[in-house]
N, C-alpha and C positions, 0 to 999 in steps of 0.2 A: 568410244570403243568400250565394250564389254569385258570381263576380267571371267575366263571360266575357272569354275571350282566344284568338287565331288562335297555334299553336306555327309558330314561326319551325325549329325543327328537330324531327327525331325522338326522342323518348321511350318510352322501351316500356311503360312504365306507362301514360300516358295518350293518345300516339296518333302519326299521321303529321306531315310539316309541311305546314303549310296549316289540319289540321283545327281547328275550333272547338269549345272545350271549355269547362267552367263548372270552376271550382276553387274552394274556399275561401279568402275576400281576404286572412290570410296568408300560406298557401301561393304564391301569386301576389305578393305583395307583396314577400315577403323570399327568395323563391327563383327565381319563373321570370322574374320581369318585369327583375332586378338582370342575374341570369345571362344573359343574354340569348335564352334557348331560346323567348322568347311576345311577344307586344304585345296591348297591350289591343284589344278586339274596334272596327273602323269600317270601314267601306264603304275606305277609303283603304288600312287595312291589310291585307285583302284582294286588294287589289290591289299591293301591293308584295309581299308573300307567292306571289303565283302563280307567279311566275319561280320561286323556291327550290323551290315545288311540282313545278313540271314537271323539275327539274333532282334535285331528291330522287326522283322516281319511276325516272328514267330510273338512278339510282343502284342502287336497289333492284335495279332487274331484272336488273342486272350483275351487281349481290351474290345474288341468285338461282340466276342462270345459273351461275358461280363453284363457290355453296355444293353445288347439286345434284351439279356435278363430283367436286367432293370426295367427296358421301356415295354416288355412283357408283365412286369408288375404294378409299375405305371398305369399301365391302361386299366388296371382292376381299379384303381385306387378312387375313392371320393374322396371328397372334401365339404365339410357344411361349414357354414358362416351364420352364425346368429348376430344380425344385425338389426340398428333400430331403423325405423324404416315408417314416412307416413300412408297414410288411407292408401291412395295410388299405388305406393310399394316404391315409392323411391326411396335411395336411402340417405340416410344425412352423412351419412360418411362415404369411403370407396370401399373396393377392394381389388389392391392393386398388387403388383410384381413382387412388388417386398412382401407383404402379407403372405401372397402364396406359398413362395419357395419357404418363409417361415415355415409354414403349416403341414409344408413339404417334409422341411429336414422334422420337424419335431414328431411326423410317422416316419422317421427314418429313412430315408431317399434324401442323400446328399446331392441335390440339385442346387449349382447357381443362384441366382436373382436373373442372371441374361440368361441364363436358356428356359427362363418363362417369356411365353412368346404370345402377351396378354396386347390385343391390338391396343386398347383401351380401357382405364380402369372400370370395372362394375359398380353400376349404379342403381340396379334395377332391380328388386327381387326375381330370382326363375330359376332356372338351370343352366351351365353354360358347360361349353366343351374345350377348355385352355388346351393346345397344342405345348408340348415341350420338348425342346429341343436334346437331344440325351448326347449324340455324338456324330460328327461328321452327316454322314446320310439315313441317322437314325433318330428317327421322332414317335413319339409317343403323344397321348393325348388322356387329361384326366378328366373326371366328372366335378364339376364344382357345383354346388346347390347354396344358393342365397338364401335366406329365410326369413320373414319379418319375426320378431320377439315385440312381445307388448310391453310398452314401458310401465312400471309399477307403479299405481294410482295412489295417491297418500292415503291411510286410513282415515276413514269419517268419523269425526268424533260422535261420541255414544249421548244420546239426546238422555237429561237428567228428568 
């Protein structure tokens, strides 16, 4: 048997606030109902809900508007990697999830480490197009460019 309750706040698991959800009386009993994120489902609670509703939507849409900006400057954004790298162009190291979102935040775009959405880390000198994840049904996608650097050859010594 299912326990319904109205969420007092957003959850991304199971929904907006305001909306009406059935959970398992568990789950509601020892997590949402203590924590305070639901109430149990009445004509009364519904109605004390609707304020947080209209005032959560109008939240959203600013986190919206915001996020789009972001995955709008995103998409201008490169990135180069000077790596060492032999003859072929492979490289002796990666360049993976962590590195990115570093490279990320340090031009300023407070991005994650998970909403880099890198299949596999790079191994290969070229150009590549990481997709990232910015919010709900908004993605963005940056330019990343590898680049071989030549490793510095020891001076020769000076013939006497």
């Amino acid at each position: 048997m299912k326990t319904r309750l109205i969420l007092s706040e957003d959850i991304p698991a199971l929904g907006d606030t305001g909306d009406v959800i059935e959970v398992t009386p568990g789950y509601a009993r020892n997590y949402l109902l203590p924590m305070g994120k639901a109430l149990p489902w009445s004509k009364d609670a519904v109605r004390r809900i609707e304020k947080r509703r209209v005032e959560a939507d109008t939240r959203r849409e600013e986190m919206r508007s915001d996020m789009e900006a972001l995955a709008a400057r995103l998409a201008e954004a490169q990135i180069t990697f000077e790596e060492k790298a032999n003859e072929e162009g492979h490289l002796y190291g990666a360049v993976n999830t962590r590195r990115l979102a570093e490279r990320l935040v340090a031009a300023g775009f407070e991005i994650p480490e998970h909403h880099v959405r890198l299949a596999e880390p790079i191994r290969q000198v070229g150009e590549y197009t990481v997709p990232i994840h910015v919010h709900s049904d908004i993605k963005a996608a940056i330019k990343v460019w590898v680049v071989a650097v030549q490793p510095e050859k020891p001076a020769e010594p000076a013939e006497a």
